[in-house]
C-alpha positions as CSV (number, residue, x, y, z in Angstrom):
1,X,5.5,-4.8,6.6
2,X,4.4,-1.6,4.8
3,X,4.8,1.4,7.1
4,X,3.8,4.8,6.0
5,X,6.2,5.4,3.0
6,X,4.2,2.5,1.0
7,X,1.2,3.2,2.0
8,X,1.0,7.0,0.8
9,X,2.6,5.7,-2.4
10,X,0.3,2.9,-2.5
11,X,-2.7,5.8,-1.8
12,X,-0.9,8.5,-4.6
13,X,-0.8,5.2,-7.3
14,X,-4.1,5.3,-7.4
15,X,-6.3,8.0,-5.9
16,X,-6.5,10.7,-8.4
17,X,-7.3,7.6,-11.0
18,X,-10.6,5.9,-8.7
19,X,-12.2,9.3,-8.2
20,X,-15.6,9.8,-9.2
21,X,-15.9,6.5,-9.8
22,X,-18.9,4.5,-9.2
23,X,-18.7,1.0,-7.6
24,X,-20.4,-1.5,-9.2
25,X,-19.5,-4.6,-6.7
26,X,-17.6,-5.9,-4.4
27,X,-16.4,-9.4,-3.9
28,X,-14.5,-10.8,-1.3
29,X,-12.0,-14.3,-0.9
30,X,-11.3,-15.5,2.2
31,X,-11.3,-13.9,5.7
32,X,-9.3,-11.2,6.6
33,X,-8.6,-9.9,9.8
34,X,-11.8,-8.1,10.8
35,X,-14.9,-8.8,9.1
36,X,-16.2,-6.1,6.7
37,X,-19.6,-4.6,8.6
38,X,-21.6,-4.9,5.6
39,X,-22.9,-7.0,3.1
40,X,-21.3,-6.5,-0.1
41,X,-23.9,-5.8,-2.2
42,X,-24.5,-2.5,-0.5
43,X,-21.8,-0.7,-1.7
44,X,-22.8,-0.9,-5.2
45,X,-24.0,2.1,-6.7
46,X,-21.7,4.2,-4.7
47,X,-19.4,6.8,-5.9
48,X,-15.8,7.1,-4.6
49,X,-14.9,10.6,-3.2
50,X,-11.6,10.3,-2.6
51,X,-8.2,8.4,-0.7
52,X,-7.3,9.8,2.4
53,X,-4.9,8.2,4.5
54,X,-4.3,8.0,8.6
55,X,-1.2,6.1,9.6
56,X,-1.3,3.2,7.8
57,X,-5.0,3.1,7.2
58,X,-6.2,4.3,3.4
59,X,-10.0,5.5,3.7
60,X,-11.6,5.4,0.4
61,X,-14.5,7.9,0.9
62,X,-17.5,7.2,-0.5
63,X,-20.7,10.0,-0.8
64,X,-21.6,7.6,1.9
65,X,-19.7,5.7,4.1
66,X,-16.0,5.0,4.1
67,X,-13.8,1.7,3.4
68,X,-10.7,1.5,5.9
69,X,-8.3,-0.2,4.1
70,X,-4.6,-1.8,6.0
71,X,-1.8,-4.0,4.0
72,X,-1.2,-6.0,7.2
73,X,2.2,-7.6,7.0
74,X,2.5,-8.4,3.2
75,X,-0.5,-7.2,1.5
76,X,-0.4,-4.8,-1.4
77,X,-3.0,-3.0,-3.4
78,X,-3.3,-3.3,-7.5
79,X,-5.8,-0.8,-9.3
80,X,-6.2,-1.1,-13.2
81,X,-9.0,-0.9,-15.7
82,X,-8.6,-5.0,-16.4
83,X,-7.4,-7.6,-13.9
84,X,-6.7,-11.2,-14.7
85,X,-9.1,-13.8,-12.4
86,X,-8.3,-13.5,-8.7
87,X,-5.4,-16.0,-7.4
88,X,-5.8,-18.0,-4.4
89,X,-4.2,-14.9,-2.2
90,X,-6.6,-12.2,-3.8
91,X,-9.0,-11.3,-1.1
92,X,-10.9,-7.9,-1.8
93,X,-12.2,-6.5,-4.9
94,X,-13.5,-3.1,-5.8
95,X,-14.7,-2.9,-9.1
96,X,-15.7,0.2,-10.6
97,X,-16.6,1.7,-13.4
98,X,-12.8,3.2,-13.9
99,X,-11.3,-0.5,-12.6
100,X,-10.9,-2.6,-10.5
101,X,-9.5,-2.8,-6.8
102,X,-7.6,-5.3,-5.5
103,X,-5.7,-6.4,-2.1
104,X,-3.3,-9.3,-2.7
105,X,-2.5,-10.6,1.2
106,X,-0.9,-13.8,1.1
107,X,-0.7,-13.8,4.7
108,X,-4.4,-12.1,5.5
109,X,-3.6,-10.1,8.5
110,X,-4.7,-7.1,6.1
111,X,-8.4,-5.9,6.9
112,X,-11.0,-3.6,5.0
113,X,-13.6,-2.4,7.0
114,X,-16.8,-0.2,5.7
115,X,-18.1,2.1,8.3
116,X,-20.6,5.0,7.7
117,X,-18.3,7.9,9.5
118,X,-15.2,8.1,10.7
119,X,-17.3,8.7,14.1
120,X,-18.3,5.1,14.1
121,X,-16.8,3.3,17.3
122,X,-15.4,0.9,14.7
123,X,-13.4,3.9,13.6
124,X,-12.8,5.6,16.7
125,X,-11.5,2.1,17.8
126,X,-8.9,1.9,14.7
127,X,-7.7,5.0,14.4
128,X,-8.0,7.5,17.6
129,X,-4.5,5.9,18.9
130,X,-2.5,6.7,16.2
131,X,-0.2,9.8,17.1
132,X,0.7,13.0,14.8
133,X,1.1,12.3,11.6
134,X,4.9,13.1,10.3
135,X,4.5,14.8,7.4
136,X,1.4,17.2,8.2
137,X,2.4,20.8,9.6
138,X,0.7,19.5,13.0
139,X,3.9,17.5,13.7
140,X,5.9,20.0,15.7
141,X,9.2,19.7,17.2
142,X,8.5,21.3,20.9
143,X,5.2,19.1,21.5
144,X,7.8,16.3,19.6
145,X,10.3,17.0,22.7
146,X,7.4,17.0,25.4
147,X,6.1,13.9,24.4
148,X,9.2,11.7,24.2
149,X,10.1,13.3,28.0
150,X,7.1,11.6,29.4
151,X,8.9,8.0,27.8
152,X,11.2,5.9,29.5
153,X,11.7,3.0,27.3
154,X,14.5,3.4,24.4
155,X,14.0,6.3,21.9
156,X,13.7,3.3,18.9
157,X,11.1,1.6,20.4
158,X,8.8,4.4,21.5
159,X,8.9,5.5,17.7
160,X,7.9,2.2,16.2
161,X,4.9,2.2,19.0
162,X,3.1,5.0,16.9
163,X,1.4,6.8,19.6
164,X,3.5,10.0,19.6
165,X,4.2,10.3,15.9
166,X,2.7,7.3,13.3
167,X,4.3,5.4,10.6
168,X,8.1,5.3,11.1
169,X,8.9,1.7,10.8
170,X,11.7,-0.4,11.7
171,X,13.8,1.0,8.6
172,X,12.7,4.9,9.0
173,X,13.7,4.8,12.2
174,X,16.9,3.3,12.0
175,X,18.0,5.9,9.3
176,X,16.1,8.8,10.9
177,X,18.2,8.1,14.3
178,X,21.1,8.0,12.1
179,X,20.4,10.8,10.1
180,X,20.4,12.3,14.0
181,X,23.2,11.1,15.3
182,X,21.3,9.3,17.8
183,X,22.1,5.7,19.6
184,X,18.7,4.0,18.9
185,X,19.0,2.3,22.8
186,X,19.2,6.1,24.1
187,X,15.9,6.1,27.0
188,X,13.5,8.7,24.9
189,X,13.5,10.8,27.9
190,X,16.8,11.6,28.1
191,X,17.3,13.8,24.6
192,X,17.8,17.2,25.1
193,X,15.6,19.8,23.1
194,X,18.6,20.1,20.6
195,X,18.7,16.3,20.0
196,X,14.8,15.8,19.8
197,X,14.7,18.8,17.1
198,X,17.2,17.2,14.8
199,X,15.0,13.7,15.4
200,X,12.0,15.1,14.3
201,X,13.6,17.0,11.2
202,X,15.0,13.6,10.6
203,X,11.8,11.7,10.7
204,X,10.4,14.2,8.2
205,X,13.4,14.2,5.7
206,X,13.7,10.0,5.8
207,X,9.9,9.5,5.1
208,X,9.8,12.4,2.6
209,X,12.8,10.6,0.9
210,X,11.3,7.2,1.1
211,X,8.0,8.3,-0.7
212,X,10.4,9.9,-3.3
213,X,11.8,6.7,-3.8
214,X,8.3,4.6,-4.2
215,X,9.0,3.0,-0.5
216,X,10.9,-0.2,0.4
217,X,10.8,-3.4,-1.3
218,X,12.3,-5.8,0.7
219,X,9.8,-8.9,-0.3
220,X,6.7,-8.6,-1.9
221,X,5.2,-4.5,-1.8
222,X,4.3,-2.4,-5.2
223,X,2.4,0.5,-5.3
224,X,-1.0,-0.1,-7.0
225,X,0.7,0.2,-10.3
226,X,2.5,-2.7,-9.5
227,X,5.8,-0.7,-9.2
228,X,8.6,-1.4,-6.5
229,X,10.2,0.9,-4.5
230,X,13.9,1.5,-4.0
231,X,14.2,3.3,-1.0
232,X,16.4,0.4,0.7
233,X,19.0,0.8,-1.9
234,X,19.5,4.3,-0.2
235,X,19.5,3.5,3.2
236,X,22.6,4.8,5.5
237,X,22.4,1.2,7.7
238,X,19.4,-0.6,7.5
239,X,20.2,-4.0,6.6
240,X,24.2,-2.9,6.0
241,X,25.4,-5.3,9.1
242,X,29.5,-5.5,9.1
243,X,29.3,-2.7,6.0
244,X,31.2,0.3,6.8
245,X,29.3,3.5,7.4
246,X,28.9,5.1,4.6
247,X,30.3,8.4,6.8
248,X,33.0,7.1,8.6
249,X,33.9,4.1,7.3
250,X,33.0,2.0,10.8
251,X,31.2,-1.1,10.9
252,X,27.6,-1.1,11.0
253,X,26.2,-3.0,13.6
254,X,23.2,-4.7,14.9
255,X,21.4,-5.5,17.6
256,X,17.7,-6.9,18.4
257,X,15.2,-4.6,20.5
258,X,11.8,-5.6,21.2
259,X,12.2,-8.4,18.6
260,X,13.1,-6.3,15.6
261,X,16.5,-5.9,14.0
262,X,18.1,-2.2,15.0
263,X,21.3,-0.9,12.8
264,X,23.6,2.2,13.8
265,X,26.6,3.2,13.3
266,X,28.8,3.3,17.0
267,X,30.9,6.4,15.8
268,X,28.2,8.7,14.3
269,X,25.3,7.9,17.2
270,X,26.1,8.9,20.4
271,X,24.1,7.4,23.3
């Protein structure tokens, strides 16, 4: 699934390249996972502002209205001044008078979503849960702290739920706990100021790192240059069961939490 890391390369691939441009249609295949709350043909004539992103949301803004844009599970974006036809998993397309948009979702559970503000209830409905976002200067290591003491459930799975800080996925926070020190079935609520620091310097340093790197590409995600990203081939344990830690030389190992796989190391995490 792209988390945060692919989606602000996705959002850097292309942004500075759609801007100022002016939509001349927009065409869809077969239903995604919300309905798009307009009728195509209303967009055209439009010009595109700008990409933002929130979470895992891009919002193409337009000098009226905005698209909300999400990958789902294995959806990917492709921007270029030509495409070939659409292929039976092509679902959205944006053209434009500097090219043409596209979301390949084999799966559909990706979703674009026009809505005239960011005040619409559509919005508010989408986005007003997400938490801080890691790598803005809001993110701050005390609230960070204060946050995760009001959490009982295990530090791993409170970061994947989003609510206190967005976008570290399965992978970033496997290496951010490790980058840590930090057993991932720790209950949030019991790190000490100390420990929660070094967390949140983590989280920032592994998601900085992994949009270096163009993301992950463990299956199917490219940016919208139709590059892959190479972040996995740098992680510290994420898929590296039975491998020795790159530190210490003990065996990775993993373990299933809330239906995901979790790797640490048992020498360099402490519970």
């Amino acid at each position: 699934m792209p988390e945060l890391p692919e989606v602000e390369v996705t959002r850097r691939s292309f942004a500075d390249r759609i801007a100022g441009a002016q939509v001349r249609g927009l065409h869809l295949g077969k239903p995604l996972r919300w309905p798009l709350g307009c009728e195509p043909s209303e967009l055209q004539g439009r010009t595109v502002l700008h990409v933002a992103r929130r979470g895992k949301y891009l919002l193409v803004h337009l000098d009226r209205g905005v698209l909300l844009l999400h990958l789902g599970m294995s959806g990917s974006l492709l921007f270029a001044p030509r495409l070939p036809p659409p292929g039976v998993h092509d679902h959205f397309e944006l053209d434009t008078s500097r090219g043409c948009l596209r979301l390949h979702d084999p799966r559909r559970f990706g979703a674009v979503v026009y809505v005239a503000s960011l005040d619409d209830p559509r919005a508010h409905k989408l986005l007003a849960g997400l938490g801080q976002e890691p790598l803005e200067v809001g993110f701050e290591p005390l609230a960070f702290h204060q946050a995760l003491g009001q959490r009982r459930s295990s530090i791993k799975q409170v970061l994947l739920a989003g609510d206190i800080v967005v976008g570290v996925g399965n992978i970033y926070a496997s290496e951010a706990l490790f980058m840590a020190g930090i057993r991932p079935t720790l209950r949030a609520d019991r790190l000490s100021k100390p420990r929660a620091a070094r967390l949140h310097g983590a989280i920032v340093a592994v998601l900085q790192r992994a949009v270096a790197l163009g993301g992950s590409t463990l299956r199917d995600f490219s940016s919208a240059q139709g590059q892959n990203g190479y972040f996995q081939l740098d992680a510290m344990v994420y898929g590296r069961e039975g491998l020795p830690c790159r530190v210490c030389a003990t065996p990775i190992r993993a373990i299933r939490q809330g239906q995901r796989s979790t790797y640490y190391c048992p020498f360099c995490q402490k519970p």
